[in-house]
mmCIF file as gemmi writes it, N, C-alpha and C atoms, coordinates in Angstrom:
data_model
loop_
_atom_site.group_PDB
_atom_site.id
_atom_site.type_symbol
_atom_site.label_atom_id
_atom_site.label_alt_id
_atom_site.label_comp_id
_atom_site.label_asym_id
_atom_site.label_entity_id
_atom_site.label_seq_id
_atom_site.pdbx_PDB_ins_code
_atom_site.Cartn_x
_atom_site.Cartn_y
_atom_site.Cartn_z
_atom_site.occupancy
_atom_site.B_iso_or_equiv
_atom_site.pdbx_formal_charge
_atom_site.auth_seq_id
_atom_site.auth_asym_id
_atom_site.pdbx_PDB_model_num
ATOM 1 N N . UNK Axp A 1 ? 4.359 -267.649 -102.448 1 0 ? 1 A 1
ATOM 2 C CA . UNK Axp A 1 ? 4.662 -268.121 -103.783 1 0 ? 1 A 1
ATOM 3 C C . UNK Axp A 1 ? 5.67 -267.202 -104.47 1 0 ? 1 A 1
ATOM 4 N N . UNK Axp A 2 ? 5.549 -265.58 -104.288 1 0 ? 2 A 1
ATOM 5 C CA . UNK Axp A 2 ? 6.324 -264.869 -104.956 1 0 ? 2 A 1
ATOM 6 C C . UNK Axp A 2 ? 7.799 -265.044 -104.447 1 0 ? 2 A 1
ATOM 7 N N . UNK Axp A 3 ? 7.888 -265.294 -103.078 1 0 ? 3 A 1
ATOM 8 C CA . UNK Axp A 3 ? 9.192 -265.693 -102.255 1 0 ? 3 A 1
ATOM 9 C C . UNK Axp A 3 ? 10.086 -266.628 -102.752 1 0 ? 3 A 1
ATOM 10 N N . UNK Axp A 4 ? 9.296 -267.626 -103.428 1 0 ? 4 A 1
ATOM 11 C CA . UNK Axp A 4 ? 9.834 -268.855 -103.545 1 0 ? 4 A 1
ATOM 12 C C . UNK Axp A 4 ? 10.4 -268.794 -104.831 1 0 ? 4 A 1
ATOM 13 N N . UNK Axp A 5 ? 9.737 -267.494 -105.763 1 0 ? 5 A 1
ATOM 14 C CA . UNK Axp A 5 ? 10.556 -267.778 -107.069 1 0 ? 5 A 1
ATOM 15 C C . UNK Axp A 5 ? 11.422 -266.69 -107.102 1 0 ? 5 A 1
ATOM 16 N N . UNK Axp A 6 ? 11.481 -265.716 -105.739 1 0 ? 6 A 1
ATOM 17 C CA . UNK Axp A 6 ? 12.58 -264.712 -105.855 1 0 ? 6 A 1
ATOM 18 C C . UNK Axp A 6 ? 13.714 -265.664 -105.315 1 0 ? 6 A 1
ATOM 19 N N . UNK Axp A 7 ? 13.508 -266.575 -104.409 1 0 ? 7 A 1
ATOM 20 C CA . UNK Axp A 7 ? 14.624 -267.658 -104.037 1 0 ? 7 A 1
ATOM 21 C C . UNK Axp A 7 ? 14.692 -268.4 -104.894 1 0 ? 7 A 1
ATOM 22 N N . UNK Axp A 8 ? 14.379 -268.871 -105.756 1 0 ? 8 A 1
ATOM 23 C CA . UNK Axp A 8 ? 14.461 -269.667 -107.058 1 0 ? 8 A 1
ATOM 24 C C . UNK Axp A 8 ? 15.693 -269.006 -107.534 1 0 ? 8 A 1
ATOM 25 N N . UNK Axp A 9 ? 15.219 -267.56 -108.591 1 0 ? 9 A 1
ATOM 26 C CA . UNK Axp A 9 ? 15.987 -266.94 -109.205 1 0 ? 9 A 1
ATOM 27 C C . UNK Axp A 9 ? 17.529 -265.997 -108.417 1 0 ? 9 A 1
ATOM 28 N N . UNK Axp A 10 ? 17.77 -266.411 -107.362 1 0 ? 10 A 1
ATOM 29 C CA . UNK Axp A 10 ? 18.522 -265.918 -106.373 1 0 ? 10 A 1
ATOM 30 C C . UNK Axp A 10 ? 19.733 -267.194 -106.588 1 0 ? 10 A 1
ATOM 31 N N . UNK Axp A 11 ? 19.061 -268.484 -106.631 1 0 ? 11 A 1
ATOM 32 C CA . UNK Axp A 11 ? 20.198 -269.21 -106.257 1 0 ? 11 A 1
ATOM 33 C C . UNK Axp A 11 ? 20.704 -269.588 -107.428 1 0 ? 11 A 1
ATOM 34 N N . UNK Axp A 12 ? 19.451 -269.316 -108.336 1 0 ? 12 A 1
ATOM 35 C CA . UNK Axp A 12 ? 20.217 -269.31 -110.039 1 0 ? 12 A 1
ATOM 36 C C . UNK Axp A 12 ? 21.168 -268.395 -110.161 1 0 ? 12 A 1
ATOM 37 N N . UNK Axp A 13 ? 20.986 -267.516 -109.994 1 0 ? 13 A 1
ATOM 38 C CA . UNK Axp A 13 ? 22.249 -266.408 -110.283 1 0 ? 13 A 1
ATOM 39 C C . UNK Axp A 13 ? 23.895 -266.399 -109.268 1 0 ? 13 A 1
ATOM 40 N N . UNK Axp A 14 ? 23.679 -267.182 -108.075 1 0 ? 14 A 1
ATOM 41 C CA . UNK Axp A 14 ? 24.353 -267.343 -107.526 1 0 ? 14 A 1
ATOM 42 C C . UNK Axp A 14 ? 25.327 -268.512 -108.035 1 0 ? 14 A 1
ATOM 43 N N . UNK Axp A 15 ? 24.141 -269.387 -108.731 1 0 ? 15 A 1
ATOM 44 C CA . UNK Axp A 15 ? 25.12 -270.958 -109.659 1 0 ? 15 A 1
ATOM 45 C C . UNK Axp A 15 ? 25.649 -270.34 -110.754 1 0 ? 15 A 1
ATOM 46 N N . UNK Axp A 16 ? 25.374 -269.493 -111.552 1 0 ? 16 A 1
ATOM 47 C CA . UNK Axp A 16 ? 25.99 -268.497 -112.63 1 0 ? 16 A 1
ATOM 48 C C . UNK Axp A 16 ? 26.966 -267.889 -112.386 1 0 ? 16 A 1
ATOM 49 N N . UNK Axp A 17 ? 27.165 -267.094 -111.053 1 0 ? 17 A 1
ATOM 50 C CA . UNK Axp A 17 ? 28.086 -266.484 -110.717 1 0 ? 17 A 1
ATOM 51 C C . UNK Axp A 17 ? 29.729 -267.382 -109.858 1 0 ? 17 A 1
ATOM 52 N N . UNK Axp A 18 ? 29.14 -268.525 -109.621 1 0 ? 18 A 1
ATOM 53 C CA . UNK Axp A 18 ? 29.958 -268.935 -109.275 1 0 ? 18 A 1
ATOM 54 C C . UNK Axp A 18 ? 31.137 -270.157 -110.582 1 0 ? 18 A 1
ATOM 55 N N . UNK Axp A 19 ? 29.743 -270.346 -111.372 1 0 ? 19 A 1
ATOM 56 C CA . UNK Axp A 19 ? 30.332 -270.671 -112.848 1 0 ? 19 A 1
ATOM 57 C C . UNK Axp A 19 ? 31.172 -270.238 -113.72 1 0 ? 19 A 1
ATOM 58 N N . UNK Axp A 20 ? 30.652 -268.932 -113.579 1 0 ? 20 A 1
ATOM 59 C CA . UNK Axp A 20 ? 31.577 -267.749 -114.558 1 0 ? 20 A 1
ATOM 60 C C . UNK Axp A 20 ? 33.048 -267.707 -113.686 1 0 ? 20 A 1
ATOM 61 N N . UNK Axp A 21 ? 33.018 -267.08 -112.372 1 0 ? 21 A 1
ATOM 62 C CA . UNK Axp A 21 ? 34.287 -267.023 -111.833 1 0 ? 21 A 1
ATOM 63 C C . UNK Axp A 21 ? 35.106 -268.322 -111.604 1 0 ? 21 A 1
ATOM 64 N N . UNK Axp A 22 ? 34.531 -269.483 -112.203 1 0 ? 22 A 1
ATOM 65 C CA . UNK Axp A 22 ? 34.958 -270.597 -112.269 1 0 ? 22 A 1
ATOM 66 C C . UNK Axp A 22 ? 35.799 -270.666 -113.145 1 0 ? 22 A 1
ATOM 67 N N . UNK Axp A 23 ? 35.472 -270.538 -114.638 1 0 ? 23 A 1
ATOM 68 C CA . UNK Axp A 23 ? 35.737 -270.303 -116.144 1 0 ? 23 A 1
ATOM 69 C C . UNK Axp A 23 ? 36.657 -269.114 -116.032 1 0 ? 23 A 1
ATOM 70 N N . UNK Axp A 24 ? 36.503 -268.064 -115.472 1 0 ? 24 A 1
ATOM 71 C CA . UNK Axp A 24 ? 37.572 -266.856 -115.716 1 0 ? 24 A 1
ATOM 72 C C . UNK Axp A 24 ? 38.626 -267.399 -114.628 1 0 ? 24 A 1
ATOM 73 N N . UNK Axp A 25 ? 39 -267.882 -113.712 1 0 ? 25 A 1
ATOM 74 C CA . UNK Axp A 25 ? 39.87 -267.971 -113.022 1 0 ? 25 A 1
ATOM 75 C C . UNK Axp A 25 ? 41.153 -268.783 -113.331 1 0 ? 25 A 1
ATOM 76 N N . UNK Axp A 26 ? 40.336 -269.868 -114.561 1 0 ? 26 A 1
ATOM 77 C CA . UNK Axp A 26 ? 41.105 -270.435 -115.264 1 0 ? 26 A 1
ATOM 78 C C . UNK Axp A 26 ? 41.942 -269.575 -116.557 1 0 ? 26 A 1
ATOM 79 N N . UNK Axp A 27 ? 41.76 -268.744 -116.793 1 0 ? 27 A 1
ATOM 80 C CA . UNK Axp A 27 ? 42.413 -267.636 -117.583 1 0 ? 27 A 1
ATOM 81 C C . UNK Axp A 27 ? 43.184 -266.955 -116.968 1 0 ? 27 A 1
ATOM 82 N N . UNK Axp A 28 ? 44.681 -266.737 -117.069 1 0 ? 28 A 1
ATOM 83 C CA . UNK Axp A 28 ? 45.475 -265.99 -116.964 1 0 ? 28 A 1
ATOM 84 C C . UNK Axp A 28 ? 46.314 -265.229 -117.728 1 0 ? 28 A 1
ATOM 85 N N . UNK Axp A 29 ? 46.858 -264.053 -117.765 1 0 ? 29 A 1
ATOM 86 C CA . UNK Axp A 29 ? 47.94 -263.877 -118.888 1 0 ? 29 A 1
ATOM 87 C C . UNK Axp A 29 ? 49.177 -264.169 -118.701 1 0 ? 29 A 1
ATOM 88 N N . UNK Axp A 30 ? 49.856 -263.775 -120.528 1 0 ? 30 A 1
ATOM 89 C CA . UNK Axp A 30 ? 51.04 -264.5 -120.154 1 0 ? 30 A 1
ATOM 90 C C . UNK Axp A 30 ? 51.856 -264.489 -120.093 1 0 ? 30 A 1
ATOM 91 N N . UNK Axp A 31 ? 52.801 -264.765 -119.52 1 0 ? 31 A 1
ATOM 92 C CA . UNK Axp A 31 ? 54.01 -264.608 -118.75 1 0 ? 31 A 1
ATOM 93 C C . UNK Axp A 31 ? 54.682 -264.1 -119.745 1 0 ? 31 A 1
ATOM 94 N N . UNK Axp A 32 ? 55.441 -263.412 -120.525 1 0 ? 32 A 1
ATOM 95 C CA . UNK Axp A 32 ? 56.628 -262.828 -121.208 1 0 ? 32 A 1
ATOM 96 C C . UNK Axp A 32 ? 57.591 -262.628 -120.737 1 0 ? 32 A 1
ATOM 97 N N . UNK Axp A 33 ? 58.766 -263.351 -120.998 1 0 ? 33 A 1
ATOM 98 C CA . UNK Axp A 33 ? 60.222 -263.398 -120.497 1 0 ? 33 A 1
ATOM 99 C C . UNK Axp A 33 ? 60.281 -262.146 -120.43 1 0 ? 33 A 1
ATOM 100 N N . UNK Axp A 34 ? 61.718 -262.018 -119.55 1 0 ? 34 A 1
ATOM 101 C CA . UNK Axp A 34 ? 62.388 -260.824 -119.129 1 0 ? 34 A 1
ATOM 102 C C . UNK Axp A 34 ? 62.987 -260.532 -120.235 1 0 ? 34 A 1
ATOM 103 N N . UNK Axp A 35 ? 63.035 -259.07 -120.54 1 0 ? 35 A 1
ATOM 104 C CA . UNK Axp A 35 ? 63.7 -258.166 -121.684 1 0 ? 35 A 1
ATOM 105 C C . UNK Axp A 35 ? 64.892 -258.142 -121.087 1 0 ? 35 A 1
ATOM 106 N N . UNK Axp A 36 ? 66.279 -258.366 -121.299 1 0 ? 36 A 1
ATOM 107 C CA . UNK Axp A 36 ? 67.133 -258.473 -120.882 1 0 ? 36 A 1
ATOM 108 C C . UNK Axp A 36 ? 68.133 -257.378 -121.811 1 0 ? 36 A 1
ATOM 109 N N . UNK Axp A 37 ? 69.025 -256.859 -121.965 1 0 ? 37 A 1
ATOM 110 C CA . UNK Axp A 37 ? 70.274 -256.173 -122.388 1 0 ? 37 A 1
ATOM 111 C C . UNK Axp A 37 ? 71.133 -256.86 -123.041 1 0 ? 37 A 1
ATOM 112 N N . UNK Axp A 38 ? 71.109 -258.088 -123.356 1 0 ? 38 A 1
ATOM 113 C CA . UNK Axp A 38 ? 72.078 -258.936 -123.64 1 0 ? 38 A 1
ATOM 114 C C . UNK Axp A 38 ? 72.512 -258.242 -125.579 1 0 ? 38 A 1
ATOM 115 N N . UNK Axp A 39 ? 73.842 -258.252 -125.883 1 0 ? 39 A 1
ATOM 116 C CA . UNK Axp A 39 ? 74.283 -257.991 -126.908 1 0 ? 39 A 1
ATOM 117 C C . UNK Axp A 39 ? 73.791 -258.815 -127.849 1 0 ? 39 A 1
ATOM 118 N N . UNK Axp A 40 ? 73.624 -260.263 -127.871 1 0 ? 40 A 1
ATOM 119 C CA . UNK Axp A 40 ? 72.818 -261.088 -128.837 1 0 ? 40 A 1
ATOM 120 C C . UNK Axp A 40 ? 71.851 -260.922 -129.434 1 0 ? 40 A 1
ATOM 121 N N . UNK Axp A 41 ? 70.7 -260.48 -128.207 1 0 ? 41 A 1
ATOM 122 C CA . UNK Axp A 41 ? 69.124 -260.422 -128.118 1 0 ? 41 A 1
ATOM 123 C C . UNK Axp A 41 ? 68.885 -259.347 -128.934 1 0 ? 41 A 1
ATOM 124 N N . UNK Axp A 42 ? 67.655 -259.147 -129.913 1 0 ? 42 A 1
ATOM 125 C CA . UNK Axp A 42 ? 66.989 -258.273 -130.376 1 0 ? 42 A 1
ATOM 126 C C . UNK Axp A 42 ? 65.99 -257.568 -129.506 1 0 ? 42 A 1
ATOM 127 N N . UNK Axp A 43 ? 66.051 -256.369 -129.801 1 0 ? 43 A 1
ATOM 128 C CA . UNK Axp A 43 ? 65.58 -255.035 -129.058 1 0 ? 43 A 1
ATOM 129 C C . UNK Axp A 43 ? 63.633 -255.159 -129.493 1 0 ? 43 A 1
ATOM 130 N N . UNK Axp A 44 ? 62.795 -254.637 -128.801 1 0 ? 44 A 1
ATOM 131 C CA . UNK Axp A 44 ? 61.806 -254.516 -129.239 1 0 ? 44 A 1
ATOM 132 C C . UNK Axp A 44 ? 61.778 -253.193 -130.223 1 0 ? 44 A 1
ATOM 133 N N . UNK Axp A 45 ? 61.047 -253.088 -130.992 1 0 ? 45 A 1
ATOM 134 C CA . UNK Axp A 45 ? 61.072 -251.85 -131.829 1 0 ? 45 A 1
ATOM 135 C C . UNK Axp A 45 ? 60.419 -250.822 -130.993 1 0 ? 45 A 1
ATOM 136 N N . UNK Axp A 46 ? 60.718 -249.595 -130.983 1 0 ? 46 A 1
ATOM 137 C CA . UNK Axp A 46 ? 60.06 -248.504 -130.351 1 0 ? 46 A 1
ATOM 138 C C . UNK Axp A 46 ? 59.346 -248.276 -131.559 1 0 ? 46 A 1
ATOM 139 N N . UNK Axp A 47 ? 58.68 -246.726 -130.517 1 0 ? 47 A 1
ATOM 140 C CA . UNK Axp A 47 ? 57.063 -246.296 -131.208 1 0 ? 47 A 1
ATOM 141 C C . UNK Axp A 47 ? 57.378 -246.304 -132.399 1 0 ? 47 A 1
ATOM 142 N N . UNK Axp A 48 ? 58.071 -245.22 -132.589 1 0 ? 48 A 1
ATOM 143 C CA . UNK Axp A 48 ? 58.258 -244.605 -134.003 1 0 ? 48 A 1
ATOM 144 C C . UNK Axp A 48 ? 58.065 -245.568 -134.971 1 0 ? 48 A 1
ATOM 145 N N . UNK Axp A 49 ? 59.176 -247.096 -135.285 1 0 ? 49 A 1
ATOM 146 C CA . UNK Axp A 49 ? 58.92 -247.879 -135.905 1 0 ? 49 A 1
ATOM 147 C C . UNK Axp A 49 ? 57.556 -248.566 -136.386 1 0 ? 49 A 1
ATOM 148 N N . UNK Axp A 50 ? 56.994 -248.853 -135.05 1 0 ? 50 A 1
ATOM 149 C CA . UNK Axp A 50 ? 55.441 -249.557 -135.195 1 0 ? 50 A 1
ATOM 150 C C . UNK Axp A 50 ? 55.005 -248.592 -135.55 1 0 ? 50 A 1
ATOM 151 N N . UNK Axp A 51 ? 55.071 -247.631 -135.681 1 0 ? 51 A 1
ATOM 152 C CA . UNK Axp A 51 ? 53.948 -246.509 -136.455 1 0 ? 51 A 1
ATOM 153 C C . UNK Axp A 51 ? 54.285 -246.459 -137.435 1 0 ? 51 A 1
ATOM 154 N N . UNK Axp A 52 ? 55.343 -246.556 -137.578 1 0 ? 52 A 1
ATOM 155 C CA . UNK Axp A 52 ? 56.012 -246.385 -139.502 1 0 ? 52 A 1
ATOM 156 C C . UNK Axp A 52 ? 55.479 -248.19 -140.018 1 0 ? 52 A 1
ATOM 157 N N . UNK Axp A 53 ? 55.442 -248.996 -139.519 1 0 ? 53 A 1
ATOM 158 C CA . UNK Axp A 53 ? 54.761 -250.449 -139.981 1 0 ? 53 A 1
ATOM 159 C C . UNK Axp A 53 ? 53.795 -250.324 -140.152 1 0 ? 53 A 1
ATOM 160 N N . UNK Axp A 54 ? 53.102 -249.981 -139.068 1 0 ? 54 A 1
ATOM 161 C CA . UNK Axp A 54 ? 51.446 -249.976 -139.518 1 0 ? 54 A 1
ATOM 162 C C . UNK Axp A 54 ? 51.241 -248.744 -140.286 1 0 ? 54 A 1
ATOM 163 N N . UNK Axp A 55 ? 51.592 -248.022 -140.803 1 0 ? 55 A 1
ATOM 164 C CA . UNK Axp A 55 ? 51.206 -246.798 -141.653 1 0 ? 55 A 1
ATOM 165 C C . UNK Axp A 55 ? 51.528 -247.973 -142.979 1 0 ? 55 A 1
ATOM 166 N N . UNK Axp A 56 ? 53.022 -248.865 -143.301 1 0 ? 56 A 1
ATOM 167 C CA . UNK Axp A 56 ? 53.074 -249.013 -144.507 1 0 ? 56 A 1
ATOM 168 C C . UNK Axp A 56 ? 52.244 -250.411 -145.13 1 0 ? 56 A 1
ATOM 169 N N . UNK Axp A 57 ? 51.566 -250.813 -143.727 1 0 ? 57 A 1
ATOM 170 C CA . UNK Axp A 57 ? 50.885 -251.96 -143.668 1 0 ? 57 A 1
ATOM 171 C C . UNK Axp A 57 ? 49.037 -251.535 -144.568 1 0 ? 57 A 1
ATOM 172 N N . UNK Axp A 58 ? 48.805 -250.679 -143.817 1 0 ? 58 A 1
ATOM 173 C CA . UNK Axp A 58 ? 48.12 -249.92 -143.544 1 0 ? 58 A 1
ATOM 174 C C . UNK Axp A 58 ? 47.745 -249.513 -145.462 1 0 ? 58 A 1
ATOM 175 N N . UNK Axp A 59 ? 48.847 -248.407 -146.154 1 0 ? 59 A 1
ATOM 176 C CA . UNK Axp A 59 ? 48.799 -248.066 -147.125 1 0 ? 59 A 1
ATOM 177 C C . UNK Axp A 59 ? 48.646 -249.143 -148.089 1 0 ? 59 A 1
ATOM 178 N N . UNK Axp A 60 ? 49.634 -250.278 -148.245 1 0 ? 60 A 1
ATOM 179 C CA . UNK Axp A 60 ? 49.304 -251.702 -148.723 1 0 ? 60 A 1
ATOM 180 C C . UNK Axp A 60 ? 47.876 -252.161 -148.746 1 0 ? 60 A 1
ATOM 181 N N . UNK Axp A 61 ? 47.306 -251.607 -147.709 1 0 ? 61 A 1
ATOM 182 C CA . UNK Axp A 61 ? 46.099 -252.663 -147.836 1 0 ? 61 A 1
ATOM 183 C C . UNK Axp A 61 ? 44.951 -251.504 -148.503 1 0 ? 61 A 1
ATOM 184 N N . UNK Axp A 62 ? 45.65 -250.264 -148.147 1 0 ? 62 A 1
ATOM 185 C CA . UNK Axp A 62 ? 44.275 -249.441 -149.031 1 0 ? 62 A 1
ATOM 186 C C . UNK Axp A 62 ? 44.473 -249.448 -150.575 1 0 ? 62 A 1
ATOM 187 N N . UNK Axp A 63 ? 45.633 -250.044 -151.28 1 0 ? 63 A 1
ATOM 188 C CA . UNK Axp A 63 ? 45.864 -249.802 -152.565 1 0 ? 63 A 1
ATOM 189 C C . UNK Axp A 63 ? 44.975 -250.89 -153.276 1 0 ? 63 A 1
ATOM 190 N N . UNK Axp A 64 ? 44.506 -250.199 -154.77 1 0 ? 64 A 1
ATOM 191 C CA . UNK Axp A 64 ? 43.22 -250.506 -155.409 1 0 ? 64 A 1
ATOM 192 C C . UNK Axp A 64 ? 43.743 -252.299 -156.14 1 0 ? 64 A 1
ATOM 193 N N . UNK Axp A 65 ? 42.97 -253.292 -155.915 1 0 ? 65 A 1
ATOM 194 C CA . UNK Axp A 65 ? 43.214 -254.03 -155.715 1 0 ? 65 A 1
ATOM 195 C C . UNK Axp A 65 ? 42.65 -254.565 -157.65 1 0 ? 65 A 1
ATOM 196 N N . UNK Axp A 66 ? 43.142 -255.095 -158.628 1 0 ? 66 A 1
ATOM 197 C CA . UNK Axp A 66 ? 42.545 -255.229 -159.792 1 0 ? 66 A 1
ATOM 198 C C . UNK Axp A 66 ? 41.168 -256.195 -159.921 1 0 ? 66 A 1
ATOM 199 N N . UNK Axp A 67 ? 40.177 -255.621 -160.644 1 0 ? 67 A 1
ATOM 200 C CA . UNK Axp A 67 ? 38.75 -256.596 -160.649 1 0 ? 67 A 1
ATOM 201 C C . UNK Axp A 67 ? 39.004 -257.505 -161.701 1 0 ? 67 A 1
ATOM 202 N N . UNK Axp A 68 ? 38.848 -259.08 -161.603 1 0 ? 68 A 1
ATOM 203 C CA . UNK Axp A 68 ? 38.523 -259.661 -162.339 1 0 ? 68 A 1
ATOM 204 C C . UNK Axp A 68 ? 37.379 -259.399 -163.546 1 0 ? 68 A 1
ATOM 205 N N . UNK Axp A 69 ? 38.273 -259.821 -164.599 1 0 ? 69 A 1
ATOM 206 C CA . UNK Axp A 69 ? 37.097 -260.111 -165.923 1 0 ? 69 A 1
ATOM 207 C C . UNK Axp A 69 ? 36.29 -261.309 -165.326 1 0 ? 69 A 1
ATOM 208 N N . UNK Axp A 70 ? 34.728 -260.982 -165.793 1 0 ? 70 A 1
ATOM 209 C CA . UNK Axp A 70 ? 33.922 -262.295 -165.754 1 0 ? 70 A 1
ATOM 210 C C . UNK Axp A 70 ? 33.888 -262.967 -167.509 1 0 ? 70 A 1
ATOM 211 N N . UNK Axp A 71 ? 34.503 -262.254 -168.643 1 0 ? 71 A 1
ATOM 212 C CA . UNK Axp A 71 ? 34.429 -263.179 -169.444 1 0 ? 71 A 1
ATOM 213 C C . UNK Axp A 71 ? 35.185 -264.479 -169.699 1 0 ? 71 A 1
């Protein structure tokens, strides 16, 4: 009897596992064109920049925001 529900719970986990890698296999990431050199094209920003954005992003959002009157 104990056999039968360790094979029970054996082939459950085996239908789970084959479910899940079912569902994830369908997920991929995604493709992002080639960064190219071209004189037209815009450059990605280096570090420095994104750190200077999110710092001024950042400061924006900590500034004290005014409370409504409830009268």
């Amino acid at each position: 009897m104990r056999m039968l529900g360790l094979a029970g719970l054996l082939v459950a986990l085996v239908v789970v596992g084959l479910l899940a890698r079912k569902q994830l296999g369908g997920v991929a990431a995604p493709v992002l064109p080639a960064a190219s050199a071209g004189a037209g094209e815009a450059r990605a920003p280096n570090p420095q920049q994104i750190q200077q954005q999110f710092k001024q992003s950042l400061d924006a959002a900590m500034q004290a925001r005014p409370v409504p009157d409830d009268n």
